[in-house]
C-alpha positions in Angstrom: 0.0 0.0 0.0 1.5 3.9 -0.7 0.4 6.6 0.6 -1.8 8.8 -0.9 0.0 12.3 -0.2 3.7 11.8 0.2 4.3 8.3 -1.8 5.8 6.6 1.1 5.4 2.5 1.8 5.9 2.8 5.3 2.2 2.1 6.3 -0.1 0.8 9.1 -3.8 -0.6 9.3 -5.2 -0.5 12.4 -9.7 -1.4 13.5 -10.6 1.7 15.4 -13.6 2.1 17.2 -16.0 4.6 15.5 -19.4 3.8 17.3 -21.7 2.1 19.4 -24.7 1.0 20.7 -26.1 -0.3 24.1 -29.4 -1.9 24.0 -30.9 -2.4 27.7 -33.9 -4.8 28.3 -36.0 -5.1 31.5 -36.1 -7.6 34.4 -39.0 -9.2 33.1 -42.1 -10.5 35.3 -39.2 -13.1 37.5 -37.4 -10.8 38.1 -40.5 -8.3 39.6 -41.9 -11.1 41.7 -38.4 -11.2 43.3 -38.1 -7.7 44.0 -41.4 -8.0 45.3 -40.5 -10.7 47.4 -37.0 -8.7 48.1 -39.1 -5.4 49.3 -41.3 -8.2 51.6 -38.8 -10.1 53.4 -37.0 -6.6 53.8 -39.6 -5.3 55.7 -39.9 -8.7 58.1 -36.1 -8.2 59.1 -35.9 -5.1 59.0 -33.5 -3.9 56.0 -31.1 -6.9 57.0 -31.6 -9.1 53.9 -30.3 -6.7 51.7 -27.2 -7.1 52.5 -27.1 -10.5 51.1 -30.8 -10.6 48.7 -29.6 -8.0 45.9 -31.9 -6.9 43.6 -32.4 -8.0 40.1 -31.9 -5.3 37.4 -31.9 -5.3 33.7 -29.6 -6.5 31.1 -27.4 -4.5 28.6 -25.9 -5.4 25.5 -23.7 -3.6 23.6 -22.8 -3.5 20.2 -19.7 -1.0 17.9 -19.2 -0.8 14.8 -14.7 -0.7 13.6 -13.9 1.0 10.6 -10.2 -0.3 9.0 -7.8 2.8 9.1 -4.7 3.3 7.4 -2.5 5.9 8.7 1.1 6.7 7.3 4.2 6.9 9.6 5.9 9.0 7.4 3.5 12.3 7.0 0.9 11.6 9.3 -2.0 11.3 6.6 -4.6 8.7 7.1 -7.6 7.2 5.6 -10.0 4.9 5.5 -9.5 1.6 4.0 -12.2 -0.7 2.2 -12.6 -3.8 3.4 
């Protein structure tokens, strides 16, 4: 591969990161009836089984999206490359 600008060979092609999503989904009716039950057995002791009952949350997912780069060490000039 040459550079574009200056001509040079000296070239490297790196993935960079150039977005991303994060998708987050609810607890679903399990995990309600066991904050439910959580909130209950809470209030029998007190507050002292939530130090060991946690409560149940949502998922996330995340997704990016890389983009090839090339980038010359010789001027500094870089672009994208196709895949």
């Amino acid at each position: 591969m040459i550079c574009p600008k200056c001509s040079g060979d000296n070239i490297s092609i790196e993935l960079t990161q150039v977005g991303g999503r994060t998708a987050k989904h609810g607890t679903g009716l399990g995990g309600h009836i066991n904050n439910m039950a959580r909130g209950t057995m809470a209030v029998c002791t007190v507050g002292i089984s939530n130090l060991v009952w946690k409560k149940s949350e949502g998922t996330e997912k995340a997704k990016f999206k890389s983009q090839k780069v090339a980038l010359c060490q010789d001027c500094g000039k870089h672009w994208k490359v196709r895949w």
